[in-house]
C-alpha positions as CSV (number, residue, x, y, z in Angstrom):
1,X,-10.5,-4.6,-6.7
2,X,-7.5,-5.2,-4.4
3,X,-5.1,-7.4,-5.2
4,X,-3.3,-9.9,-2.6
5,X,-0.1,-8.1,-3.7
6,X,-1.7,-4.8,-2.1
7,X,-3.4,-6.4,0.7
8,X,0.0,-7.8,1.5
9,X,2.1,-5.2,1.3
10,X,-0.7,-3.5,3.5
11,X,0.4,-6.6,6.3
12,X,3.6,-6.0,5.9
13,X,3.9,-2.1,7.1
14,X,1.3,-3.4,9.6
15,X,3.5,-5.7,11.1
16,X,6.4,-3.1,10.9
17,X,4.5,-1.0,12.6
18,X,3.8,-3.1,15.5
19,X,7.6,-4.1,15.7
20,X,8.7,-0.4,15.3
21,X,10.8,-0.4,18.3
22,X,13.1,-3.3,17.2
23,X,15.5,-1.9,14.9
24,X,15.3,-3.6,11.2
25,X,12.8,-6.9,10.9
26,X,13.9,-10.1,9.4
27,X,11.9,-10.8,6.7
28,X,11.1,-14.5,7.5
29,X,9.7,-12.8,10.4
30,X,7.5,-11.2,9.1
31,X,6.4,-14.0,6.3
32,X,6.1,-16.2,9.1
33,X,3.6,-13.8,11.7
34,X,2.0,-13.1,9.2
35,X,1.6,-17.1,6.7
36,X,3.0,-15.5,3.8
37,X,6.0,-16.8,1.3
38,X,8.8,-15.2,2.0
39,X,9.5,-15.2,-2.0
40,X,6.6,-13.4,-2.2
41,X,7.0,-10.6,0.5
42,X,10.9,-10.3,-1.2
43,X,9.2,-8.4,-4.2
44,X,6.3,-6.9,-2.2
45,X,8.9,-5.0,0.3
46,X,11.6,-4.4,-2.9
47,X,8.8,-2.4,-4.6
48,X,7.7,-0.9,-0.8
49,X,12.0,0.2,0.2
50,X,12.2,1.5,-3.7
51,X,8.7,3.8,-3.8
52,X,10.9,5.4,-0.4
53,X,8.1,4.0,2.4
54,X,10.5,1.1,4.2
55,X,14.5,1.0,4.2
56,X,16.3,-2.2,4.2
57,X,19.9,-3.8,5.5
58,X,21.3,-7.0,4.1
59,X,23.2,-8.9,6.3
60,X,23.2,-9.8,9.9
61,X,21.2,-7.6,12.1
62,X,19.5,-6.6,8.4
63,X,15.7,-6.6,8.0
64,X,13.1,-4.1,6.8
65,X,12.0,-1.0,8.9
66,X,9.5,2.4,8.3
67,X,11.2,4.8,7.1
68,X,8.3,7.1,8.9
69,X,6.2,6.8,12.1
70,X,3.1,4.5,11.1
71,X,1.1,7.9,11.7
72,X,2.6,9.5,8.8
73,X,1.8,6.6,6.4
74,X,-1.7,6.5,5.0
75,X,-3.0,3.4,3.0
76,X,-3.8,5.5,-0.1
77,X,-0.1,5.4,-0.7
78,X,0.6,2.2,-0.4
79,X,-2.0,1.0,-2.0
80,X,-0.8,3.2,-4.8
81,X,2.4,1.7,-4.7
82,X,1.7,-1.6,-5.1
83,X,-1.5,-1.3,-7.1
84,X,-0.9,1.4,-9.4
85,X,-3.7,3.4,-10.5
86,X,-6.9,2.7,-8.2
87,X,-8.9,3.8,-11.3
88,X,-12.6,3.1,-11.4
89,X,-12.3,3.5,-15.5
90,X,-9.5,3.7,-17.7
91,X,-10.5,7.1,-18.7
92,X,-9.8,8.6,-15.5
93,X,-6.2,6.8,-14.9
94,X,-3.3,9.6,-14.3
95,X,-1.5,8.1,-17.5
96,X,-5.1,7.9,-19.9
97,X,-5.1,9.4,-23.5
98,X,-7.7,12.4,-22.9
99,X,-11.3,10.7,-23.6
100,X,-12.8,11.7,-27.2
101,X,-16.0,11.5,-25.3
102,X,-15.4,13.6,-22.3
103,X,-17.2,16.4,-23.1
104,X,-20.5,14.7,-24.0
105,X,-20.1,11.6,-21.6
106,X,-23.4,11.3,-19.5
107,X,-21.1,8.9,-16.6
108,X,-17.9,10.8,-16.4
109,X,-19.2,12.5,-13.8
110,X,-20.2,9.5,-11.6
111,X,-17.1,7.9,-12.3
112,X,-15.1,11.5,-11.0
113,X,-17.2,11.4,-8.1
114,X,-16.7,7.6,-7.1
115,X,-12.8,8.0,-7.6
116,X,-12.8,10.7,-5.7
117,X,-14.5,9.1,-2.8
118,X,-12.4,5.7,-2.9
119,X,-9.3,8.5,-2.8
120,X,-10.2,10.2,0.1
121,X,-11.4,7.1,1.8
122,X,-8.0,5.5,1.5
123,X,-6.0,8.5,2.4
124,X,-7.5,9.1,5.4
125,X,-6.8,6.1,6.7
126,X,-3.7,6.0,8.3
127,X,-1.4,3.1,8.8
128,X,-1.6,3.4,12.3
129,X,-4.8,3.6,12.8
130,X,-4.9,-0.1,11.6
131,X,-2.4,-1.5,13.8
132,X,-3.1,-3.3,17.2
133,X,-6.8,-4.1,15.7
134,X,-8.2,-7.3,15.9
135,X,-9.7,-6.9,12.4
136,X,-7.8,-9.0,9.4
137,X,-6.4,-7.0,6.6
């Protein structure tokens, strides 16, 4: 399942996006377009400018901006980001202890083949394919 950390930090390069041609975004900004706590969105967009996907300026004129066009951002990273590992079972995390049971495991198959889907799904969405919609996030 999705967290609201991830569906947030989804919002937030959405709303980037749309404001793209602004130079950086205030963040109360952006909590307030969007009804979010600003305390909140602060450690949302420190994880998003440390994983490299937004670049921030303190100070006046400072905000948050894409480091990329919204076309080269897919959700699969972000989600990624802010989620960690999207994981159906612990088995098949990136960071798991190899399974005792792999080899004679009637599911891990099932389990390969639903990650894989989720995987593709998400990373061929891209970010701007989701802006300007009238659809929530």
């Amino acid at each position: 399942m999705i967290s609201t950390k991830g569906r947030y930090a989804l919002r937030v390069m959405i709303d980037l996006a749309e404001h793209e041609g602004e130079t950086y975004v205030p963040l109360k900004d952006v909590a307030e377009r969007q009804g979010i706590s600003k305390k909140y969105l602060e450690i949302i967009v420190k994880e998003l400018v440390s994983g490299g996907l937004l670049a921030g300026v303190r100070g006046k004129g400072g905000g948050y901006r894409l480091c990329r066009r919204p076309e080269e951002y897919n959700v699969g990273e972000i989600l990624e980001l802010t989620e960690g590992s999207m994981a159906a079972v612990a088995c098949l995390d990136h960071n798991a202890d190899a399974c005792p049971r792999a080899s004679i495991c009637r599911t891990l198959p099932m389990w390969t083949e639903y990650d894989q889907l989720i995987h593709d799904f998400f990373h061929s969405k891209k970010l701007s394919e989701i802006c300007h919609t009238n659809s929530a996030v």
